[in-house]
C-alpha positions as CSV (number, residue, x, y, z in Angstrom):
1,X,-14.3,16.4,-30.8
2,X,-14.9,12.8,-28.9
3,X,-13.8,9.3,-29.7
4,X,-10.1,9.0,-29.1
5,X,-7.7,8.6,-26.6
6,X,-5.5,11.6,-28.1
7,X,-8.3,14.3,-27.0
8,X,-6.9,16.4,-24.3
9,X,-10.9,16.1,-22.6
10,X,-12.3,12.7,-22.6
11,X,-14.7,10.6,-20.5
12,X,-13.9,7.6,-19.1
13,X,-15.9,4.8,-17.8
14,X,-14.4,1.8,-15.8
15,X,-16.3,-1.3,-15.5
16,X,-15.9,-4.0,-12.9
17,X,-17.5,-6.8,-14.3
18,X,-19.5,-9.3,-12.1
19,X,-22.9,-11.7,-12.5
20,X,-24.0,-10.7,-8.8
21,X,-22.9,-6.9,-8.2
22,X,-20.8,-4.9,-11.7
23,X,-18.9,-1.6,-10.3
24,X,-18.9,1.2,-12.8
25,X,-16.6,5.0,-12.0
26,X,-17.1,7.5,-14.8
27,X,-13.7,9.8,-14.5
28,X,-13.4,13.2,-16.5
29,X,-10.0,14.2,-18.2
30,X,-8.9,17.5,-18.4
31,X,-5.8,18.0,-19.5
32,X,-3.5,15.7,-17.2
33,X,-5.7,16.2,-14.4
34,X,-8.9,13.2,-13.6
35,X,-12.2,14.2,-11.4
36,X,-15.0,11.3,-10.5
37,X,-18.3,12.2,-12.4
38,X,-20.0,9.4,-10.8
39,X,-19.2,6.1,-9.4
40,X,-22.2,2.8,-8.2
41,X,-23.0,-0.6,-8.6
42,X,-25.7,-2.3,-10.2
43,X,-27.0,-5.8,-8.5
44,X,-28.0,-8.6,-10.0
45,X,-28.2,-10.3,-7.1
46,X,-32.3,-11.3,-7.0
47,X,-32.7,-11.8,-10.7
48,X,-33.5,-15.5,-11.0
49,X,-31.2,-16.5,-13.2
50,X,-27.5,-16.1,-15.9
51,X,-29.3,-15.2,-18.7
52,X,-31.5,-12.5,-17.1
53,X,-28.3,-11.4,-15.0
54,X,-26.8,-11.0,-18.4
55,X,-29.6,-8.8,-20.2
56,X,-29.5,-6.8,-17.3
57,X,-25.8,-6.0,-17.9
58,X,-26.4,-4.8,-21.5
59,X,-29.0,-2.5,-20.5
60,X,-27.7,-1.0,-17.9
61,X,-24.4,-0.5,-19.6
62,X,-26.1,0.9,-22.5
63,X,-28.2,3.1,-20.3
64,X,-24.9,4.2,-18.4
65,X,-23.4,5.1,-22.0
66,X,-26.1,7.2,-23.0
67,X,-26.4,9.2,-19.9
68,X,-22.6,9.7,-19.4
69,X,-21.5,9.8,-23.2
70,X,-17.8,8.2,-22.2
71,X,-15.5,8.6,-24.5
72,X,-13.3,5.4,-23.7
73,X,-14.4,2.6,-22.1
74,X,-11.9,0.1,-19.7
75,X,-13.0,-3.2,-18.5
76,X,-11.3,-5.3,-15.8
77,X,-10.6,-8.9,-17.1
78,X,-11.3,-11.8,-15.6
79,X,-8.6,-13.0,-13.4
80,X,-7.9,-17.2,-13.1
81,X,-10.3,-18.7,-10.7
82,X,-9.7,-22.2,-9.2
83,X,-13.6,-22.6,-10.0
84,X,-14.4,-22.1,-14.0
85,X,-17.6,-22.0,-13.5
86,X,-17.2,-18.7,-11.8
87,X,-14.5,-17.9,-14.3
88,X,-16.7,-18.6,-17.1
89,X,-19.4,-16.2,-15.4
90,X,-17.2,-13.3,-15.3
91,X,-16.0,-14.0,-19.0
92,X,-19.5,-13.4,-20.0
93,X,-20.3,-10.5,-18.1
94,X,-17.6,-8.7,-19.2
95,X,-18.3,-10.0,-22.7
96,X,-21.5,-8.8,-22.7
97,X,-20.4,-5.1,-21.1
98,X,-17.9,-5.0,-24.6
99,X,-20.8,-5.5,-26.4
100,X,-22.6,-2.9,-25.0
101,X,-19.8,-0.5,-25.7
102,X,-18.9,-1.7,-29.3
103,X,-22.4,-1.3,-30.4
104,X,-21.9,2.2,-29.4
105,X,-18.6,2.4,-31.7
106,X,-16.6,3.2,-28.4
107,X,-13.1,1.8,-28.2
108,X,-12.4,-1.4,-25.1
109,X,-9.5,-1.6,-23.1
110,X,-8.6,-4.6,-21.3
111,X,-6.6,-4.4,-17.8
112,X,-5.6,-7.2,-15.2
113,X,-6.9,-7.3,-11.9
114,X,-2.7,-7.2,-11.0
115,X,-2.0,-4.1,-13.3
116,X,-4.8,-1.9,-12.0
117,X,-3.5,-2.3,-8.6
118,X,-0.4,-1.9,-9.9
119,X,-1.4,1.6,-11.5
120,X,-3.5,2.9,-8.1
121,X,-1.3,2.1,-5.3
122,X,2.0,0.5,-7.1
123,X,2.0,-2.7,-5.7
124,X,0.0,-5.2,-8.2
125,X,-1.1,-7.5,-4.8
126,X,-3.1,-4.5,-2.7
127,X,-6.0,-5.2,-1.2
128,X,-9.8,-3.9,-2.5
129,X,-9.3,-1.4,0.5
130,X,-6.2,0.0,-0.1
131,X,-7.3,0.6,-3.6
132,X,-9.8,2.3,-2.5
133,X,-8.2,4.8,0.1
134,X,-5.7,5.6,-2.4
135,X,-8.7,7.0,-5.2
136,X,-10.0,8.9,-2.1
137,X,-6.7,10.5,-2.0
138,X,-6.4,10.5,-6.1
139,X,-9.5,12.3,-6.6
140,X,-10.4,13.8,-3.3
141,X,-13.5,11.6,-2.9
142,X,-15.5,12.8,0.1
143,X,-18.1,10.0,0.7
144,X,-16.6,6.5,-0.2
145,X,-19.5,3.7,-1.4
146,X,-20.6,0.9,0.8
147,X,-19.8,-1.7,-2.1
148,X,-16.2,-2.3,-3.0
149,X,-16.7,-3.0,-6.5
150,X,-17.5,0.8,-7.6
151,X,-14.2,1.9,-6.3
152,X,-12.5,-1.4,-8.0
153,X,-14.5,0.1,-11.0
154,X,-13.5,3.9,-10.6
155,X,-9.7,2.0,-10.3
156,X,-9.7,0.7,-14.0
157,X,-11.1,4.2,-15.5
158,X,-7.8,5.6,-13.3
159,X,-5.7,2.5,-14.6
160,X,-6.5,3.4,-17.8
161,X,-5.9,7.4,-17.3
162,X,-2.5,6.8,-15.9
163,X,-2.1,4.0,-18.6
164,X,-2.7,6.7,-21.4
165,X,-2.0,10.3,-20.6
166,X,0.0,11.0,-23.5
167,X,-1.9,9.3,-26.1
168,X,-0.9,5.7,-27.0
169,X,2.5,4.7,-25.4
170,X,4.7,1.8,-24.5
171,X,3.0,1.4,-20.8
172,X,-0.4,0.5,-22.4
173,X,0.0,-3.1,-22.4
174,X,-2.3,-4.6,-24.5
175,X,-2.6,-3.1,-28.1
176,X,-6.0,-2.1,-29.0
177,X,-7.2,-3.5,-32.4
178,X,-10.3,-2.4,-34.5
179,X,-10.7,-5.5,-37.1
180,X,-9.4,-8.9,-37.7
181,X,-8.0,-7.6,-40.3
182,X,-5.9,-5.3,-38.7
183,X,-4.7,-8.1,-36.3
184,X,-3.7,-10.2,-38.9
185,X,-1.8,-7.5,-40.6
186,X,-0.1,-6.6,-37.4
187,X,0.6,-10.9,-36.0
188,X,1.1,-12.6,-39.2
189,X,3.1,-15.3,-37.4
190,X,0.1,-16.0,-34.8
191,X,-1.9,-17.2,-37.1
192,X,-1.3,-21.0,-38.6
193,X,-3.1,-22.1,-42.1
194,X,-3.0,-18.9,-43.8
């Protein structure tokens, strides 16, 4: 049986959103062990424009879905940038790579740039590089990428793995929600006029 994060085998696929280059790291679960499936970057970079950028972030996250069939899918979120334009950017990209996952009825977890480091190498300020030499140790990765952003990709499929091995718990920081309704019903006092 897929679809949940109580199944003792799942697949998980991190996504490191970005408008120029998006990181993706598909991660099998077995039990409480993880092993990479697959881990690249897709580029955006010579598309002439946001939109197109854009389109081409659905598609290939719904062509990454369908070959790898996750089970789970955890996003990076867009950390505060001095420059909102770029901040805005990111916001759709990983908006869009949501989208792309919720029209395939897969559940979306959130996690700050701060906390996957955290998770990886337990210090929320590493560097890209130290993240990565810790996976290589994590998963016993052979041949590391030339692009950063898969491994900071792989990092939020292990974020969320560490975040989750026993199901649901306290260390998942942000609650996962299915409806409005169910938000409501859970923050009654976060919402005025009702």
């Amino acid at each position: 049986m897929r679809g949940g994060i109580n199944n003792a085998d799942r697949v998980i696929l991190g996504i490191d959103p970005g408008t120029t280059i998006m990181g993706y790291g598909i991660i099998k679960i077995s039990g409480k062990d993880a092993s990479l499936i697959h881990m690249d970057i897709i580029s955006m970079g010579k598309l002439p424009n946001h939109f197109l950028k854009l389109k081409k972030i659905f598609e290939e996250t719904i062509r990454i879905i369908e070959q790898y069939k996750p089970d789970e899918v955890a996003l990076e979120a867009p950390f505060f940038a001095k420059n909102i334009q770029s901040m805005l950017k990111l916001g759709r990209a990983q908006g869009i790579s949501m989208a792309a996952a919720l029209s395939h009825n897969l559940p979306v977890f959130e996690y700050s740039p701060r906390k996957v480091k955290q998770s990886i190498t337990g210090k929320g300020s590493s560097s890209k590089e130290q993240v990565a030499i810790m996976l290589q140790r994590i998963l016993t990765i052979q041949t590391m990428p030339a692009k950063l952003d898969a491994t900071d990709a792989l990092a939020v499929a292990i974020c969320h793995f560490f975040n989750n091995k026993g199901g649901l718990s306290a260390a998942q920081p942000e609650k996962k929600f299915n409806s409005w309704q169910a938000f409501i019903s859970e923050n009654p006092g976060k919402i005025s006029g009702l």
